[in-house]
C-alpha positions in Angstrom: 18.9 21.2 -12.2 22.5 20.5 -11.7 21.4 19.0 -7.9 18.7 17.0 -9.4 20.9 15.0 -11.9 23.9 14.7 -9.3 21.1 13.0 -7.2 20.5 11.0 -9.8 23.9 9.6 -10.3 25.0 9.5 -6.9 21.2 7.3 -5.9 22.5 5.3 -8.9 26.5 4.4 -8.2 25.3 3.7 -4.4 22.9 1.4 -5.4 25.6 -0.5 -7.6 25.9 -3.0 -5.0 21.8 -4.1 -4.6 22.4 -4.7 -8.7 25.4 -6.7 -8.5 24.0 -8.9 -5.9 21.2 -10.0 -8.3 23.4 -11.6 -11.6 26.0 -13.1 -9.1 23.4 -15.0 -7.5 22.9 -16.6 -10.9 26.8 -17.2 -11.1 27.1 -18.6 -7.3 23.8 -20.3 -7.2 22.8 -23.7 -8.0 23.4 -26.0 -5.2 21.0 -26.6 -1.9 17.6 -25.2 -2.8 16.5 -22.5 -0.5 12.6 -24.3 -0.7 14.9 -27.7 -0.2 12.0 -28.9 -3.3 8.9 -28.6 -1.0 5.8 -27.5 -2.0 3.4 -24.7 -0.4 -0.1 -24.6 1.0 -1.6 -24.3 -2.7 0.4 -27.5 -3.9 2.9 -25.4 -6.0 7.1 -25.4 -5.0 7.5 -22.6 -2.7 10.5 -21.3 -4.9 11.8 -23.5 -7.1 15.4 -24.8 -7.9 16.2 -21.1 -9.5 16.5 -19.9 -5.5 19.5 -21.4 -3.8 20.9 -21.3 -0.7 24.3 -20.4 -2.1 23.5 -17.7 -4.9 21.2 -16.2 -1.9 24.7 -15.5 0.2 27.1 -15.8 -2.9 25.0 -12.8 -4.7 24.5 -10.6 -1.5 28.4 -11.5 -0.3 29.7 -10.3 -3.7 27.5 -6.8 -3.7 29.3 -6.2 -0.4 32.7 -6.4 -1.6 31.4 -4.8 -5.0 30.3 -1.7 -2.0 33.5 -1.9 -0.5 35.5 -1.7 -3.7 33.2 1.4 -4.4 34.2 2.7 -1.4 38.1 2.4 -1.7 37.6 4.2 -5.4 35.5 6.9 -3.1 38.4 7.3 -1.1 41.1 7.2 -3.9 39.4 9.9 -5.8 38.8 12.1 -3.0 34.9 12.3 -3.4 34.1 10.3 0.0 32.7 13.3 1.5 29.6 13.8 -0.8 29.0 10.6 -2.2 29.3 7.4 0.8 27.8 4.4 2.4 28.9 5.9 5.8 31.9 7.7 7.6 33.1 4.2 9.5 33.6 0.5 9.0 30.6 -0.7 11.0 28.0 2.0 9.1 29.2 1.4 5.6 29.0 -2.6 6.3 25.6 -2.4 7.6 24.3 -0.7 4.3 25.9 -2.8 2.3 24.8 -6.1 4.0 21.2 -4.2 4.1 21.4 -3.9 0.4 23.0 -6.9 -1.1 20.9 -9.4 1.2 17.9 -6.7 0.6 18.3 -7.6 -2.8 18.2 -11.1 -2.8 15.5 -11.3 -0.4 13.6 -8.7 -2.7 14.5 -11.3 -5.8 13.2 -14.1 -3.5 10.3 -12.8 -2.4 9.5 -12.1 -6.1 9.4 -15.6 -7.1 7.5 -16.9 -3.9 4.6 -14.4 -5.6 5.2 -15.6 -9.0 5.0 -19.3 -8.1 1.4 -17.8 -5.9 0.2 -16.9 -9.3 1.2 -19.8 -11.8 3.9 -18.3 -13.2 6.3 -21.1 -13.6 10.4 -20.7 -13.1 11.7 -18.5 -16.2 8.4 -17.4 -17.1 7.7 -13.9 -17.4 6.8 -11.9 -14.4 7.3 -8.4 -15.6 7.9 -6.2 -12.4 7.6 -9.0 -9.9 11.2 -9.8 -11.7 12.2 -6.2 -11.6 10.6 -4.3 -8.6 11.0 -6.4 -5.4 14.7 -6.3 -5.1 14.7 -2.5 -5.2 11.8 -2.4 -2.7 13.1 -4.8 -0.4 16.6 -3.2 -0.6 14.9 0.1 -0.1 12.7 -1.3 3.1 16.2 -3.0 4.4 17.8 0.2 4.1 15.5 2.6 6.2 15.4 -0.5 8.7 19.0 -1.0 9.6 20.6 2.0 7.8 18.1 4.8 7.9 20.6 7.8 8.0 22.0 6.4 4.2 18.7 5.7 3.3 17.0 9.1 4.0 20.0 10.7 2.1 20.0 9.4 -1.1 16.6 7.8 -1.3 14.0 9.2 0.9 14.1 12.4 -1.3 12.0 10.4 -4.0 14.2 11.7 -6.9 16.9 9.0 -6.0 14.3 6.0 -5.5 12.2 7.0 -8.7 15.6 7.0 -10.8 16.3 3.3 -9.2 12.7 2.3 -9.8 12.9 3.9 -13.5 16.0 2.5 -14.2 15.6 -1.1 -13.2 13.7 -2.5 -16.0 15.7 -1.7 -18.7 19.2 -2.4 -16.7 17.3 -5.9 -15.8 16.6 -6.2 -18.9 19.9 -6.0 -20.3 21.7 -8.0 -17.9 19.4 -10.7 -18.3 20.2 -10.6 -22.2 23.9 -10.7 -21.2 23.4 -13.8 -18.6 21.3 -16.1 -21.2 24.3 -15.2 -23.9 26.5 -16.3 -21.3 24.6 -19.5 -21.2 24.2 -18.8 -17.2 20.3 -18.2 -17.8 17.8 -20.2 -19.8 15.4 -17.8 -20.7 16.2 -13.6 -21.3 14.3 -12.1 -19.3 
């Protein structure tokens, strides 16, 4: 039991970075639209203005550092054995790249489906607004970081506590970003 909820908290605190990523896009972004306001196949924007070049690389730049500051508190408190993004420079930076951009690119590829279905910037998308960026992160993870991947989330227990926990985390820091005036809807 004890190794099940350690599992828990340690597929959690690495995953810190892949949610940080996703509010400080909303805090970087808002300039150079990543769709640059052109429409799709079916007539609809391919994005919209909500998907910018620079909260796409603001976000996922600022859930790396957010990694590496894990990773110096890791190291302060001794517990960089157990619980780490990797055991050199080059392996802990491709995790955290995989997961931050993962993230975004998850986020992104939400919204390209929402827009696909007619729902409209700000509108409600349930999981497509909660899901992707875990899934994507996840998918960038076993692609250029397998070795992290496979130990904290290809046991299932740590991807079904990130999948269970989204929602209600996204949820919450939505609620925090429209109080903060930085989104328009809080959801």
């Amino acid at each position: 039991m004890l190794n099940f909820i350690l599992s828990i908290i340690e597929a959690f605190i690495l995953f810190i970075p892949g949610f940080i990523a996703n509010p400080a896009a909303v805090i970087t972004g808002g300039h150079f639209p990543m769709d640059w306001g052109k429409n799709f196949l079916d007539g609809k924007r391919i994005l919209g203005d909500g998907k910018t070049w620079t909260g796409y690389f603001g976000g996922s730049l600022i859930g790396v550092v957010a990694g590496f500051v894990l990773t110096g508190l890791f190291l302060l408190f001794g517990i960089s054995g157990s619980v780490s993004y990797g055991s050199t420079i080059p392996s802990i930076t491709v995790a955290l790249l995989a997961m931050s951009f993962g993230s975004l690119t998850g986020d992104v590829t939400g919204s390209f489906i929402k827009r696909r279905i007619g729902i409209q910037r700000g509108g409600k998308g349930s999981l497509l607004d909660q899901w992707p960026f875990v899934l994507v992160s996840f998918l960038f993870l076993l692609i250029f970081s397998r070795g992290f991947f496979m130990a904290y989330y290809g046991n299932i227990i740590g991807a079904l506590a990130i999948l269970i926990i989204t929602p209600p985390l996204h949820r919450a820091v939505n609620i925090v970003g429209y109080r903060m005036k930085k989104k328009d809807v809080p959801w």
